[in-house]
C-alpha positions as CSV (number, residue, x, y, z in Angstrom):
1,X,0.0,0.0,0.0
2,X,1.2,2.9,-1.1
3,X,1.9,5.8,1.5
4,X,-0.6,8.1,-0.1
5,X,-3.2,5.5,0.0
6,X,-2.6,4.6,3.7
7,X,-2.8,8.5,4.4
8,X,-6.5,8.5,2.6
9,X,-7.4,5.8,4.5
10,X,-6.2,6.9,7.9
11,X,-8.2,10.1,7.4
12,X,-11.3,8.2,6.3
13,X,-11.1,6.4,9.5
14,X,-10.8,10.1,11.6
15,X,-13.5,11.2,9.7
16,X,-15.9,8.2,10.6
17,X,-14.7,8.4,14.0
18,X,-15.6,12.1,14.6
19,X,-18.6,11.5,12.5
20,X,-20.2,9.7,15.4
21,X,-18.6,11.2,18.2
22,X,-21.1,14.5,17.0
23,X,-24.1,12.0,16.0
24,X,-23.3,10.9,19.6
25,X,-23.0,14.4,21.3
26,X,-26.2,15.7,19.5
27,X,-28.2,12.5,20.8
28,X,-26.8,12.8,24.5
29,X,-28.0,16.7,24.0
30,X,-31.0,15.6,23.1
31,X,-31.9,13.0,25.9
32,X,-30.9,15.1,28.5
33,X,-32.5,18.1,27.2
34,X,-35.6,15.5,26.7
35,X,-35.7,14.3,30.2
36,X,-35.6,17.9,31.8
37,X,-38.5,18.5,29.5
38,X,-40.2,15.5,30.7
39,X,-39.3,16.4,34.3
40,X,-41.1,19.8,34.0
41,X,-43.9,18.1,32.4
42,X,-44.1,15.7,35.2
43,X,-43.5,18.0,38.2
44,X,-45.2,21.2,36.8
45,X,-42.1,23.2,38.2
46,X,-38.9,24.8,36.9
47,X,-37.2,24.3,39.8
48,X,-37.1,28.4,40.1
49,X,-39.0,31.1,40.8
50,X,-41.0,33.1,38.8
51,X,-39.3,33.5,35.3
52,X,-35.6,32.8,36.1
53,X,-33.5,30.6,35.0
54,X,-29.9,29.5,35.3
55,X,-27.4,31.2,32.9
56,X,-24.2,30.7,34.6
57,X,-21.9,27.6,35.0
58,X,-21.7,27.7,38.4
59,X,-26.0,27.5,38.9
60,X,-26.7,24.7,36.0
61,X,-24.2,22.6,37.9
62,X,-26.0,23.3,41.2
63,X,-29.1,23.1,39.5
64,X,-28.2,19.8,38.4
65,X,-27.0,18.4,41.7
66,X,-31.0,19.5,42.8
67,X,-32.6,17.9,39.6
68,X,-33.8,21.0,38.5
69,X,-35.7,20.7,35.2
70,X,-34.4,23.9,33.6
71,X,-31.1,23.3,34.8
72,X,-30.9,19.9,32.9
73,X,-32.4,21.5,30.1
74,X,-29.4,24.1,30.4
75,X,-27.1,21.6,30.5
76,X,-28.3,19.8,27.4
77,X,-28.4,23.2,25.6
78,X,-24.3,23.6,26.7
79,X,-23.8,19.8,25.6
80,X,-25.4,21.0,22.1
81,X,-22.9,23.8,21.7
82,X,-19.6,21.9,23.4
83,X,-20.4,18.9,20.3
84,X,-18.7,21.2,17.8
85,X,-16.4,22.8,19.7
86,X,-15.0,19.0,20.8
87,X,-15.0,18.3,17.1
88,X,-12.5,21.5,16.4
89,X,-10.4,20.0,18.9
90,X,-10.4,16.3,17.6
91,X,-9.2,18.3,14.4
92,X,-6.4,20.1,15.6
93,X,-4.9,16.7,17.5
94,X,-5.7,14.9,13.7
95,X,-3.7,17.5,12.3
96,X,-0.8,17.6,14.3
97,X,-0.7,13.7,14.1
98,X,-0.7,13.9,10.3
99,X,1.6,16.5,10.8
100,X,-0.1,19.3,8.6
101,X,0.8,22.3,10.3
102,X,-0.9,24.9,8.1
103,X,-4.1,23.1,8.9
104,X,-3.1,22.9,12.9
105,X,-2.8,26.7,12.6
106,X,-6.2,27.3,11.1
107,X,-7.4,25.3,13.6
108,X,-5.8,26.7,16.8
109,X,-7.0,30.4,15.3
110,X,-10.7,28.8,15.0
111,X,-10.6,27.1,18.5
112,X,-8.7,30.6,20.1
113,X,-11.8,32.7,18.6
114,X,-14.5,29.7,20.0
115,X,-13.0,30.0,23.2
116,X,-12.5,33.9,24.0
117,X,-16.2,33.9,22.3
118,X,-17.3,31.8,25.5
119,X,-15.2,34.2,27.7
120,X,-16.5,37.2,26.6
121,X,-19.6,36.3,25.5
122,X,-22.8,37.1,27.5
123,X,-25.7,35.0,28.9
């Protein structure tokens, strides 16, 4: 096998692999933003008052620890948006193995701006 063909085929195999790691982040998303929904629906309660919610690391993961419907469903929500963000970095260790440095620059920029986004960003 010739070294280009063993290349295609090694990057066939990443791509299937992170294929189903975001199939697999988007379903887990889904079932736990499914069974805070169904928690709500069951208890009739958000698990806060009025119309608040938890925006902040620190009270989804409290939230959670309480079983608080809006704080799973939180939680899925940040599971949703962490799926991609895993997949940039499953990227940027792919290219680094295949040694493709302009591409493990690319990536670095695009994870750099994903993460001072979440810094800066507000709830």
């Amino acid at each position: 096998m010739t070294q280009d063909k063993q290349k295609e085929e090694e990057m066939y195999q990443v791509e299937l692999i992170v294929g189903g790691l975001l199939r697999i982040g988007v379903l887990l998303s889904a079932g736990i933003i499914i069974l805070g929904l169904a928690l709500y629906l069951f208890t009739g309660e958000s698990g806060y008052s009025g119309a608040t919610y938890p925006t902040s690391f620190s009270t989804i993961f409290s939230g959670l620890v309480d079983l608080k419907p809006f704080a799973i469903i939180m939680f899925g929500l940040l599971c949703l948006i962490f799926t991609p963000v895993f997949r940039v970095v499953v990227s940027l260790f792919t290219f680094l193995k295949e040694k493709d440095y302009l591409y493990v620059g690319i990536t670095g920029i695009v994870l750099f701006i994903l993460l001072i986004s979440f810094l800066i960003g507000k709830g």
